[in-house]
N, C-alpha and C positions, 0 to 999 in steps of 0.2 A: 362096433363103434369104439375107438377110442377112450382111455379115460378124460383124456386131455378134451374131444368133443363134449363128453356128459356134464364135465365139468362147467364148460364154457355155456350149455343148451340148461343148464340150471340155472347160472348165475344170469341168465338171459331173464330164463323166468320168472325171477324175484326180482328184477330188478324192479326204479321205480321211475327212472330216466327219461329221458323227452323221447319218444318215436322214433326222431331222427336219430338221435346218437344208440338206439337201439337197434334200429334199421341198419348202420354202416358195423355194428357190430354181428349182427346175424350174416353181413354179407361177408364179414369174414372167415365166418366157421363155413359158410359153404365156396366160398372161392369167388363169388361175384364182384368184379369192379365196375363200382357206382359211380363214379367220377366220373371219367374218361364217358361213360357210355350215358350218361345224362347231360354233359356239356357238347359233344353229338349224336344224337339220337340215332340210330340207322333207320334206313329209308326204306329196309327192307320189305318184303311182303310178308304178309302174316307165318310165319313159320309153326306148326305144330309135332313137329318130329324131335327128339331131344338131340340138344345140342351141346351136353354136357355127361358128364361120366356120374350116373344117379346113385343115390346112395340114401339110405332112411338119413341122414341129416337132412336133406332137402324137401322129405314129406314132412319132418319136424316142425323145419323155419317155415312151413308152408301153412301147416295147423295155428302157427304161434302170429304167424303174421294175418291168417283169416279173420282170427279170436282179436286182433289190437287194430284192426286197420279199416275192415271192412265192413260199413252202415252199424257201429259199433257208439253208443253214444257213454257205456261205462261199464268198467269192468275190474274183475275181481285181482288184485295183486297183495296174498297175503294174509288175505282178510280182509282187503280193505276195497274200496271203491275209488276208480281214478279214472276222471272225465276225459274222453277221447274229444278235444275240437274239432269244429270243423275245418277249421282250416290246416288243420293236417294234409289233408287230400291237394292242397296247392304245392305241398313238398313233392319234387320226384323221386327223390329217397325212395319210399316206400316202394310208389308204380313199379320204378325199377328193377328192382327185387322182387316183386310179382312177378313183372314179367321174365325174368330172370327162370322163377321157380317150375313156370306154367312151361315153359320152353326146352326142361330139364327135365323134369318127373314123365315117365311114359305115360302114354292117353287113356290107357284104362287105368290105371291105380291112381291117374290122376282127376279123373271123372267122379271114381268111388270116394275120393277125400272132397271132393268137390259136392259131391254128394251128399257126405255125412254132415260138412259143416254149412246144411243150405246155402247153399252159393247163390244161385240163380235169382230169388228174389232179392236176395243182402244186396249182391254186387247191382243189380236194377236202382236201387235206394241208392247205393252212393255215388253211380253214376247220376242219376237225377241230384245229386248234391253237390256234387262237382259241378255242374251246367250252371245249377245254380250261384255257388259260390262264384266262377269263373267271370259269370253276368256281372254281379255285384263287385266286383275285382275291378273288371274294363270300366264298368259307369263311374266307378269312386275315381280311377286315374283321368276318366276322361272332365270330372266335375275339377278335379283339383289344380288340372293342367288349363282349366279355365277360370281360376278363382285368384284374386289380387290379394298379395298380402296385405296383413295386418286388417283383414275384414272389408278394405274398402272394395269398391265396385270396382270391375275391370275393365278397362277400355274397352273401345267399341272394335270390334276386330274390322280388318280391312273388307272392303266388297270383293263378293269373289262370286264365281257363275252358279245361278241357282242351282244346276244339279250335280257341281264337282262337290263331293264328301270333303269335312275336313278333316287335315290331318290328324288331327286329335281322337275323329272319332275311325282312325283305319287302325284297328287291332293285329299285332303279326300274330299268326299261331307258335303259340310257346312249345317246346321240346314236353312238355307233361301232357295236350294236347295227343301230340305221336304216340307217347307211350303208351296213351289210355287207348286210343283207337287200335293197337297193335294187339292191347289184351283183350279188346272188345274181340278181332279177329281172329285171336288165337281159342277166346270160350268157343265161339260158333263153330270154329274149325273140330272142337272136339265133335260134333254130331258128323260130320262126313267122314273121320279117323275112328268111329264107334264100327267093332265088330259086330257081331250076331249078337254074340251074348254077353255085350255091355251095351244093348240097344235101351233094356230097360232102367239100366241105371242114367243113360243120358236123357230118358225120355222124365226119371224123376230126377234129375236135376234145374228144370225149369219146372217141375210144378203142375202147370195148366199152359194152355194156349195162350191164356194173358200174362202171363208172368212169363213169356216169351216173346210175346207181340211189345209188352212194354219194354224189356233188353232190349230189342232190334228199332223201335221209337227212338229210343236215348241215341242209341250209337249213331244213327242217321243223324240225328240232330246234331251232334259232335261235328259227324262228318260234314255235314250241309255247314256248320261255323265254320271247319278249318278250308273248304273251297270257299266261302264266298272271303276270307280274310286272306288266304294266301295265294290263293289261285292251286289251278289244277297241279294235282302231286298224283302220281301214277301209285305210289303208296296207297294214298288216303283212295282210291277208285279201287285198286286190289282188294282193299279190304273190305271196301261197303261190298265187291259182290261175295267175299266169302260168308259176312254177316246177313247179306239174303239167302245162300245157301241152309243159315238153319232154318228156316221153313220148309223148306224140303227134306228137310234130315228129318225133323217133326212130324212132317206129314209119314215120312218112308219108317217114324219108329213109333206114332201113334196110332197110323191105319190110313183108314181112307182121309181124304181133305175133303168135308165136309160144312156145309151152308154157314152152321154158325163161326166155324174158323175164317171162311171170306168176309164174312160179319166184323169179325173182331179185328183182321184186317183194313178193312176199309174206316174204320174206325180210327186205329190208333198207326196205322203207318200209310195210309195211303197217299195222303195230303204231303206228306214229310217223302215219300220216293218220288212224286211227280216234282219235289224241289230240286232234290238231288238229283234228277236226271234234266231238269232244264236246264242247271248249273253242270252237270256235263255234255249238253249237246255241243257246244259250239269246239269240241277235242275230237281230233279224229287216230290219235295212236292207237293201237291195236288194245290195249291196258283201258283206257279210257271206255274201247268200244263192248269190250266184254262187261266192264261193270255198268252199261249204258241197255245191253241188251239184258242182262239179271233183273234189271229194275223191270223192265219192259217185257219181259216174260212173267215175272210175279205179279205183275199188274192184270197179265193178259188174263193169267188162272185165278184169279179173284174177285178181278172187279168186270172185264168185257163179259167174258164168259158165261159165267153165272147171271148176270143181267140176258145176255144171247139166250141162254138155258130157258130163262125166265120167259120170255117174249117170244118163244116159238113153240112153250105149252099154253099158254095162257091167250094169247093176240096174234099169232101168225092166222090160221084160219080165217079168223074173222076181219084182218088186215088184206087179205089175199080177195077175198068175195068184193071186196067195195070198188066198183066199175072208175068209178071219175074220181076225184080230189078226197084226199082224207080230210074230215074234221075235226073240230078240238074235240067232239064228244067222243070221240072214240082215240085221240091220241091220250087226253087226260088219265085215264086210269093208270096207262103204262110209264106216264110221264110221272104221275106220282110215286110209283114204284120206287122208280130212278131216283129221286128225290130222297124218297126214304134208306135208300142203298145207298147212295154218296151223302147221309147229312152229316157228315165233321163235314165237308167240303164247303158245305152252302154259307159258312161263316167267315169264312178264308175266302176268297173269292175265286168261285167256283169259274167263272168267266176266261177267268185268268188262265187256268192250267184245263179249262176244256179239249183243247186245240189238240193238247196229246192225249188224252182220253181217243178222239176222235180219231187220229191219225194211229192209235195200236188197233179199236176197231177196223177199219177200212183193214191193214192190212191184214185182218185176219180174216178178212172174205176170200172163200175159196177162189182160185183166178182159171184155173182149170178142169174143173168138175164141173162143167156147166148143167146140169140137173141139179146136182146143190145148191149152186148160184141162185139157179131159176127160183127153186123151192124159197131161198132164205132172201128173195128180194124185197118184201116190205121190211127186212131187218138192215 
């Protein structure tokens, strides 16, 4: 390195300057232009391969940017303490230069730094703070875009048909939107770019099961905002299936997928992938159909399945013996089962999104194996 870089990556560090004008300063010493590629975002698909000429400044600005930027509420410059806002995270500045860094540094030594500086939970936290801030962002333009100056009340707005939204309240999805969902795709993409023997370093990058289940919660919920506000983008579908692929990574570098992982599934994303996929049925491009069938396979291993598992140790025999019409006394037990397996659902309206529940079962009945058929008919 340079003297000219050590100089510039000190005077970095002491500084005491606002984020942003720190942030377009870090993007100088590594070469990134933040303008141009925050005034348009690229629409690309998640990229995990580096797309830059790497060099230790970049795992530098990457340590220096984890420590200021990410679920960071204060920190040390000097001696001294210096409150990180929230609303930092509304800047793209930063994301940018994330995603800049994450797209640069290779997937192992980039896992391992990801690693060292708890990533996985941090970036879960500022994700769910972003959502947040984001919310409170649209509700405060949408209240002020309907408030009369000088305090008085505001006219009565014109009649308009009970179910067209109004303009006020139709949010565009913002360019910092993109970028977020790009780095949400580029983390998950680090678990399918994980060799052999950085299997355990991506596997202690998220922690536990739930500090994986809750990342992939957040980033659906992004994703389900930025479809339901801007309509289908073959981007934001790219990405929600590479961000279903890390459960699979998970499973392929924790072991077996096991009862209490469909658990904590059904829990914290299952409600949020039956959104995201009835907000992609009505798209038939090949992009659309792949992140349509990801949902609809992790559904299938989590939640059909394991309920099928259930119901042909427990009730198949004794559903199979009963000559005429089942009753409730012998539907009930299994039915509660069910209940106990989907209840995040039973709050949300379960009613609602039964229909594709139902329709992944059906088609996972065998259609040609008629001995298996036969066998799994009360199922």
């Amino acid at each position: 390195m340079s003297e000219r870089s050590k100089s510039a990556l000190e005077s970095l560090e002491r500084s005491k300057a606002s984020l942003g004008q720190l942030v377009e300063d870090a993007a100088k010493i590594v070469g990134a232009d933040l303008i141009s590629e925050v005034d348009g975002v690229k629409n690309d698909g998640p990229n995990i391969q580096p797309t830059a000429r790497y060099t230790f400044k970049e795992q530098w600005i990457l340590r220096w940017l984890l420590r200021r930027f990410i679920a960071t509420d204060t920190i040390q410059v000097n001696g001294s303490k210096i409150e990180t806002t929230k609303p930092q995270l509304l800047d793209p500045r930063p994301w940018k230069l994330l995603l800049h860094l994450l797209q640069t540094i290779p997937a192992q030594t980039l896992t391992e730094v990801l690693v060292e500086r708890k990533f996985g939970p941090h970036f879960s936290e500022t994700l769910a703070r972003y959502l947040e801030l984001r919310t409170q962002a649209n509700g405060s333009n949408t209240v002020s875009s309907n408030s009369a100056p000088n305090g008085t009340e505001h006219e009565r707005s014109p009649k308009r048909r009970r179910l067209s939204p109004s303009p006020e309240s139709i949010v565009a999805t913002s360019p910092i939107d993109q970028l977020v969902m790009q780095i949400c795709a580029v983390c998950a993409g680090l678990g399918g770019s994980a060799q052999n023997d950085s299997q355990e370093s991506f596997t202690a990058l998220w922690s536990s099961i739930d500090s994986c289940a809750t990342f992939v919660s957040h980033a659906l919920r992004l994703a389900l905002t930025m479809l339901d506000n801007s309509g289908q983008t073959e981007s934001t579908a790219s990405s929600v299936q590479t961000i279903l692929s890390l459960w699979d990574s998970w499973q392929s570098a924790g072991g077996i997928f096991k009862t209490a992982d469909a658990k904590v599934f059904n829990k914290t994303c299952l409600s949020l992938c039956l959104e995201v996929g009835t907000a992609l049925r009505p798209c038939k491009a090949p992009t659309f159909n792949n992140a349509k069938n990801a949902i609809e396979a992790q559904i299938a291993r989590s939640t059909v399945l394991p309920l099928r598992e259930r119901f042909n140790k427990k009730y198949l025999r004794q559903w199979t013996s009963v000559g005429g019409c089942l009753t409730w006394t012998l539907i009930e037990p299994f039915a509660r089962e069910v209940r106990d397996f989907l209840s995040p659902l039973s709050d949300r309206g379960v009613a609602q999104r039964a229909d594709h529940l139902f329709d992944i079962a059906l088609r996972l009945i065998p259609k040609y194996d008629t001995r298996t058929r036969q066998r799994e008919q009360p199922w």
